[in-house]
FINUKOL-500129 format. One record per residue (C-alpha): z, x, y; chain; residue in one letter. Coordinates in steps of 0.02 Angstrom, whole numbers, padded with zeros to 5 digits. Each point is the difference from the previous one (the first is absolute). Layout:
BEGIN
<<Z; X; Y>; "A"; "A">
...
//
This chain:
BEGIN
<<00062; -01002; -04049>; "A"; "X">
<<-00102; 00063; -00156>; "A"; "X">
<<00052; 00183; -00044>; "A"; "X">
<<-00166; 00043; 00022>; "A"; "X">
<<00010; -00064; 00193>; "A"; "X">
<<-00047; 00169; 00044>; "A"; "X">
<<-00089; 00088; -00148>; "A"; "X">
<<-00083; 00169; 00035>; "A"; "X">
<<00072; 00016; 00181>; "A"; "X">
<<00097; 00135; 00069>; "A"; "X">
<<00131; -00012; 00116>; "A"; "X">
<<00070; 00132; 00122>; "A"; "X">
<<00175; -00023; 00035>; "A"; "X">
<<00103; 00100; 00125>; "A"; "X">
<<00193; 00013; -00021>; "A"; "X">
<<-00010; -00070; -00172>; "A"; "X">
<<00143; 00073; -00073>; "A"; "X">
<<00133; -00135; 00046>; "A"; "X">
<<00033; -00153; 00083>; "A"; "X">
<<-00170; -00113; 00045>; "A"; "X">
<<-00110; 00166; -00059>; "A"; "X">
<<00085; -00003; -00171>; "A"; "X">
<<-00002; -00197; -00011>; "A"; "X">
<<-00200; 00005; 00066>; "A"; "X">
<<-00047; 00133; -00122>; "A"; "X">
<<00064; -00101; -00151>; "A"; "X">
<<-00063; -00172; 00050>; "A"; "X">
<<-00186; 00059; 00016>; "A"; "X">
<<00025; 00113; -00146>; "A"; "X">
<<00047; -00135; -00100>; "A"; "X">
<<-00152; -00101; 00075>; "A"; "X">
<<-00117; 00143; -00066>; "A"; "X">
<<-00020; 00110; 00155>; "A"; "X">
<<00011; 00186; -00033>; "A"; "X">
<<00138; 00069; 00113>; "A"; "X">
<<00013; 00150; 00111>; "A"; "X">
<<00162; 00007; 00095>; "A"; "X">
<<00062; 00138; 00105>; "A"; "X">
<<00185; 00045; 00048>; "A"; "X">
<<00061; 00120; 00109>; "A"; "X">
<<00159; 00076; -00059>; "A"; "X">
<<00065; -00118; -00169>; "A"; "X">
<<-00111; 00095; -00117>; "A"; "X">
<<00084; -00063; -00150>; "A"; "X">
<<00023; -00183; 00052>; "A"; "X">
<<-00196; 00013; 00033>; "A"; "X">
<<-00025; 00051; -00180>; "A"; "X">
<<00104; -00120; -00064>; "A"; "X">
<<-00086; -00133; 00084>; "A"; "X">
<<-00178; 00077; -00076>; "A"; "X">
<<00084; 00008; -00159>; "A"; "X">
<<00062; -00192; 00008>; "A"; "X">
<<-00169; -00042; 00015>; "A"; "X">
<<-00053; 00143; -00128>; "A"; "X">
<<00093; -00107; -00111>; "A"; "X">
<<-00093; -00169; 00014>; "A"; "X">
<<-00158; 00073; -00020>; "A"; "X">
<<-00059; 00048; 00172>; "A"; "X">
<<-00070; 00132; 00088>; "A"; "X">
<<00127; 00083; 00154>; "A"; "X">
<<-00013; 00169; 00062>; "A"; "X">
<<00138; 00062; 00133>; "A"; "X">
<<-00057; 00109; 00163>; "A"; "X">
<<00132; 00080; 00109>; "A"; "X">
<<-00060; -00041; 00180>; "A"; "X">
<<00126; -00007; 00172>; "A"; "X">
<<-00113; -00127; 00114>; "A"; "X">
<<00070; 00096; 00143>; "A"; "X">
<<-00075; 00140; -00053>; "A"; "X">
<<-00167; -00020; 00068>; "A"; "X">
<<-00072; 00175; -00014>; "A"; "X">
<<00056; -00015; -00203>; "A"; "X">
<<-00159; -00144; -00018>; "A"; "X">
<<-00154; 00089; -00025>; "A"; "X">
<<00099; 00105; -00141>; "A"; "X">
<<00069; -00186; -00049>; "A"; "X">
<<-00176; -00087; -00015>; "A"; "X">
<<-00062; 00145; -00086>; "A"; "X">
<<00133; -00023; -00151>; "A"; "X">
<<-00032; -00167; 00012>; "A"; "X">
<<-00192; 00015; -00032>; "A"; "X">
<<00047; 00099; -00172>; "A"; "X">
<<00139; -00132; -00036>; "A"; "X">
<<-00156; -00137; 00005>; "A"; "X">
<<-00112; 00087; -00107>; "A"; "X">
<<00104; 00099; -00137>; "A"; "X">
<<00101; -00159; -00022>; "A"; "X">
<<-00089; -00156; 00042>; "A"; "X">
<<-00184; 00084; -00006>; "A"; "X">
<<-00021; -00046; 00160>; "A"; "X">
<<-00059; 00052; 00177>; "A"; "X">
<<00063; -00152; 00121>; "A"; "X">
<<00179; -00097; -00008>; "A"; "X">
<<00000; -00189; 00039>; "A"; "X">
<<00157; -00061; 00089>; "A"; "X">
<<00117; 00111; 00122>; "A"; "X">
<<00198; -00054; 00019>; "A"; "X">
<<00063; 00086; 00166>; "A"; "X">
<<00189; -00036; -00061>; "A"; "X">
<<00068; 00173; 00038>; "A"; "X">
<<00160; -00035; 00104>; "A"; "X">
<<00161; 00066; 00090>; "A"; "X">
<<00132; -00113; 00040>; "A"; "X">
<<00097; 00041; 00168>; "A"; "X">
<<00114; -00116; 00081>; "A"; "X">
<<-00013; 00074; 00192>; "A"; "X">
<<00071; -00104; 00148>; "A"; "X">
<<-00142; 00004; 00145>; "A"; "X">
<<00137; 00090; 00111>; "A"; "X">
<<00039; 00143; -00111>; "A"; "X">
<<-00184; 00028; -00088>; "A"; "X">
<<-00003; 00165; -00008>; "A"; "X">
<<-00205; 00090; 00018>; "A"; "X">
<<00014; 00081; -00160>; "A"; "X">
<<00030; -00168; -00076>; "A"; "X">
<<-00112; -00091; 00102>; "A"; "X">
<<-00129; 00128; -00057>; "A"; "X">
<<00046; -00016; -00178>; "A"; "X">
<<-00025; -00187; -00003>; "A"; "X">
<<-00161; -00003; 00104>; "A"; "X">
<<-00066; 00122; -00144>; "A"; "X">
<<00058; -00055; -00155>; "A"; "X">
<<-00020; -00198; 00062>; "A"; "X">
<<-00175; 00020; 00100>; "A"; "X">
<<-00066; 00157; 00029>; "A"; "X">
<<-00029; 00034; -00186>; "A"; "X">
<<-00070; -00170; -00040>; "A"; "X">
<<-00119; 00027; 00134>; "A"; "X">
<<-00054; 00183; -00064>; "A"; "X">
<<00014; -00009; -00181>; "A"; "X">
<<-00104; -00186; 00001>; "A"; "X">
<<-00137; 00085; 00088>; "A"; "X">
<<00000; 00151; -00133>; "A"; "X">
<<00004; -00114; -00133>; "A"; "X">
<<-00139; -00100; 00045>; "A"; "X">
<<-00111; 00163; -00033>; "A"; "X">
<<00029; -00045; -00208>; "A"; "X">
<<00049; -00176; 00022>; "A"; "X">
<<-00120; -00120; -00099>; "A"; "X">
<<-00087; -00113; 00121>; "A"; "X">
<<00063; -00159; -00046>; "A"; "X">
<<00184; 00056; -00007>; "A"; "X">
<<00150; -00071; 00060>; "A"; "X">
<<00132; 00087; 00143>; "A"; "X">
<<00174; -00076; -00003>; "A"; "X">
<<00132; 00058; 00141>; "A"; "X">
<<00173; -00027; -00002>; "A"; "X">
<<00102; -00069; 00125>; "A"; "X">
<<00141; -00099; 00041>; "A"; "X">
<<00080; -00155; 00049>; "A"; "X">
<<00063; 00084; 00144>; "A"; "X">
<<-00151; 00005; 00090>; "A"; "X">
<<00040; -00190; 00007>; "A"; "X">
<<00177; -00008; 00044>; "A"; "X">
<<00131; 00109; 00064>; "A"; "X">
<<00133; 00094; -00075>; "A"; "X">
<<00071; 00137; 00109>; "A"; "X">
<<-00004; 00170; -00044>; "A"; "X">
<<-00184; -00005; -00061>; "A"; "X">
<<-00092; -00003; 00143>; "A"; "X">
<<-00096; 00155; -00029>; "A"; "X">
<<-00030; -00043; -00177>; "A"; "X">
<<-00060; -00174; 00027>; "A"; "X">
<<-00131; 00074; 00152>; "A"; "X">
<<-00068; 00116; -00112>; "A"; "X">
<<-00026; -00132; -00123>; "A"; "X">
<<-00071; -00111; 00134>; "A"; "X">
<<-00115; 00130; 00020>; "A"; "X">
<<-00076; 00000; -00180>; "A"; "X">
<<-00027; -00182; 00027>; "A"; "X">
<<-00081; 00003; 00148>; "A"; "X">
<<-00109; 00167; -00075>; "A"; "X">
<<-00031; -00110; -00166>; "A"; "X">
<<-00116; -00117; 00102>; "A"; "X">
<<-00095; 00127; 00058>; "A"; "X">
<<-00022; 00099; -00167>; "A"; "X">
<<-00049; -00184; -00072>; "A"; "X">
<<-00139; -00013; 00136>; "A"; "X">
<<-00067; 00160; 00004>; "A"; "X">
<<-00007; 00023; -00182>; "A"; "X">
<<-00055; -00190; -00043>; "A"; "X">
<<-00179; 00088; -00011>; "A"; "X">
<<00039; 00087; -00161>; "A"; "X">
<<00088; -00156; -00084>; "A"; "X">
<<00174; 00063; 00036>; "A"; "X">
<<00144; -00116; 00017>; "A"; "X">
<<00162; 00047; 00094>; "A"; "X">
<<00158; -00111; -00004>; "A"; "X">
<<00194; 00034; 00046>; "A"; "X">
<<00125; -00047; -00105>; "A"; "X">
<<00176; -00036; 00097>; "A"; "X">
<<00138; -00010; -00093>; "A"; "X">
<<00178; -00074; 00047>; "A"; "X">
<<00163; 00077; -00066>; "A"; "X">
<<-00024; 00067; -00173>; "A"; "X">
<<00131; 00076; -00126>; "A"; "X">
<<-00090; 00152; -00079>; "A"; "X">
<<00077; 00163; -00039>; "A"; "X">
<<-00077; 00056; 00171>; "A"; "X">
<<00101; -00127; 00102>; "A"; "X">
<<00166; -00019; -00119>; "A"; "X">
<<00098; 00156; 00081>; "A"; "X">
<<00010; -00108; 00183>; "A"; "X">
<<00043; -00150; -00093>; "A"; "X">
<<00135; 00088; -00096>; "A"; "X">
<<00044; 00070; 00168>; "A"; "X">
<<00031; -00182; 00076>; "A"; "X">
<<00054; -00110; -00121>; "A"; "X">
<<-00040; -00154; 00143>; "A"; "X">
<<-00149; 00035; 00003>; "A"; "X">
<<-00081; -00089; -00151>; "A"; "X">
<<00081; -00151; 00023>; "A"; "X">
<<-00049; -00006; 00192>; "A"; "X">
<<-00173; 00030; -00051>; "A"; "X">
<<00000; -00123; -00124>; "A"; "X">
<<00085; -00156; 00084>; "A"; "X">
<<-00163; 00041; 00147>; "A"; "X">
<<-00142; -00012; -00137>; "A"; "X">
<<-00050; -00168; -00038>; "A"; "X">
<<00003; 00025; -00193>; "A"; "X">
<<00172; 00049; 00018>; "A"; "X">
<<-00032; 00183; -00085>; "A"; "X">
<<-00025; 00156; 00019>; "A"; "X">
<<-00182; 00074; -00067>; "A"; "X">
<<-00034; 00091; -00155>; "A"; "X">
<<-00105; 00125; -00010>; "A"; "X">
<<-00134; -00114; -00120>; "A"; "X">
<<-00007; -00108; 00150>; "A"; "X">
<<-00099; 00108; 00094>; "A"; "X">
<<-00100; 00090; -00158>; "A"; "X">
<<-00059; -00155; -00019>; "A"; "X">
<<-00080; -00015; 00162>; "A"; "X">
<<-00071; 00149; -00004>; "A"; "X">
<<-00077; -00022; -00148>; "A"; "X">
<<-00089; -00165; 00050>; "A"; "X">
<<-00049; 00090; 00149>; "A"; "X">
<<-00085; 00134; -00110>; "A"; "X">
<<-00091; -00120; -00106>; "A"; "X">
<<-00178; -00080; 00016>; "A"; "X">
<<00089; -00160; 00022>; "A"; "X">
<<00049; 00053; 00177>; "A"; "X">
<<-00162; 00059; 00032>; "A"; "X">
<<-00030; -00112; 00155>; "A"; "X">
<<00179; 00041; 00074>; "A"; "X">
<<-00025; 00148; 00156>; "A"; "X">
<<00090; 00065; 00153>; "A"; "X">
<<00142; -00117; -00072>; "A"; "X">
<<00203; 00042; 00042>; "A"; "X">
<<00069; -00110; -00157>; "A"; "X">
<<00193; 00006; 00021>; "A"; "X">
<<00096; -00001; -00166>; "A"; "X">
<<00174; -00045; 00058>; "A"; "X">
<<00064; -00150; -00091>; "A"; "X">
<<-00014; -00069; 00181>; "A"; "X">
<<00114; 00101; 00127>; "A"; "X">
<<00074; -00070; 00156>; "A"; "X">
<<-00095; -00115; 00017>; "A"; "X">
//
């Protein structure tokens, strides 16, 4: 795509400061998006993300914001309203990334409630909430992109909790694509398969099998990069995509299939 694929637009992107976030952040920055990215506790990864970006001749401002903290989100929009107009002399954002995350591998017979609760908030509760503040300085015409996962496909046990929740989002990104058609609004999910990101690397370093397994059960024979969904996103984002809506496009090399 042209680097100007997204000239003058200005993304919203939560847990950008590692992982798909950081990976996100960079690919529409480098497509000409300006870039606000939120992280919740890795401050200086954040920065050095913004800075990355800084670097190329973007635009990236870093917001500290934990999605589970749903009381925190008037004070959040309200720093985000400055952010628009002292930086991007602006009043409305364009495109929202609900990629804010927690991994937590949980077998369904020893889930405990606090981490039941944990996922349903991080994973659905605050996409449903923070969306719907959003859309109060969202640009109509904008974009809404929800992460899931491939395991809302098939099965891997010990993420049944975190596979529901994400199951919710993309039964809830329907919905949101219906009710806010009106206003020119697309929403699509992106699902991605196994990915190696700095997010994800400590449980493959924790089972070495793992990889390969993964591997020999995706058709391409690989493991994804982190550019492999970036990319998708950023299509997604783009007026080229402008007819795609209520869509679950699964980025997984082809898994189990």
């Amino acid at each position: 795509m042209s680097a100007q694929t997204l000239n003058g637009k200005i993304a919203l992107i939560t847990g950008g400061s590692r992982g798909l976030g950081k990976n996100t952040a960079l690919k529409l920055a480098e497509n000409g998006a300006g870039i606000v990215l939120t992280y919740k506790s890795k401050k200086t990864e954040a920065l050095e993300v913004a800075s990355q970006i800084e670097k190329s001749g973007g635009k990236a401002v870093v917001l500290q914001l934990d999605v589970t903290d749903f009381g925190a989100y008037p004070t959040f929009f309200t720093e985000l309203s400055k952010v628009l107009s002292d930086t991007f002399n602006r009043k409305t954002f364009d495109i929202l990334i609900n990629n804010a995350g927690v991994d937590a591998h949980s077998p369904y017979g020893t889930t405990s409630e606090a981490t039941f609760d944990l996922l349903m908030n991080t994973h659905f509760k605050s996409v449903y909430l923070l969306s719907q503040q959003a859309l109060t300085i969202m640009e109509d015409g904008g974009k809404i992109i929800n992460i899931s996962t491939g395991l809302t496909r098939f099965s891997i046990p010990g993420y049944g909790a975190y596979a529901s929740m994400k199951g919710a989002v993309e039964v809830l990104s329907k919905y949101m694509a219906k009710e806010l058609g009106s206003r020119k609004i697309t929403v699509n999910v992106v699902a991605p398969g196994a990915i190696e990101t700095d997010f994800t690397r400590p449980a493959f370093e924790h089972n070495p099998n793992i990889k390969p397994f993964l591997a020999s059960q995706t058709a391409l024979g690989r493991i994804g990069q982190p550019d492999d969904i970036g990319s998708v996103i950023l299509f997604l984002c783009s007026d080229q995509a402008g007819w795609i809506n209520a869509q679950r496009i699964e980025a997984s090399g082809g898994m189990f299939l």
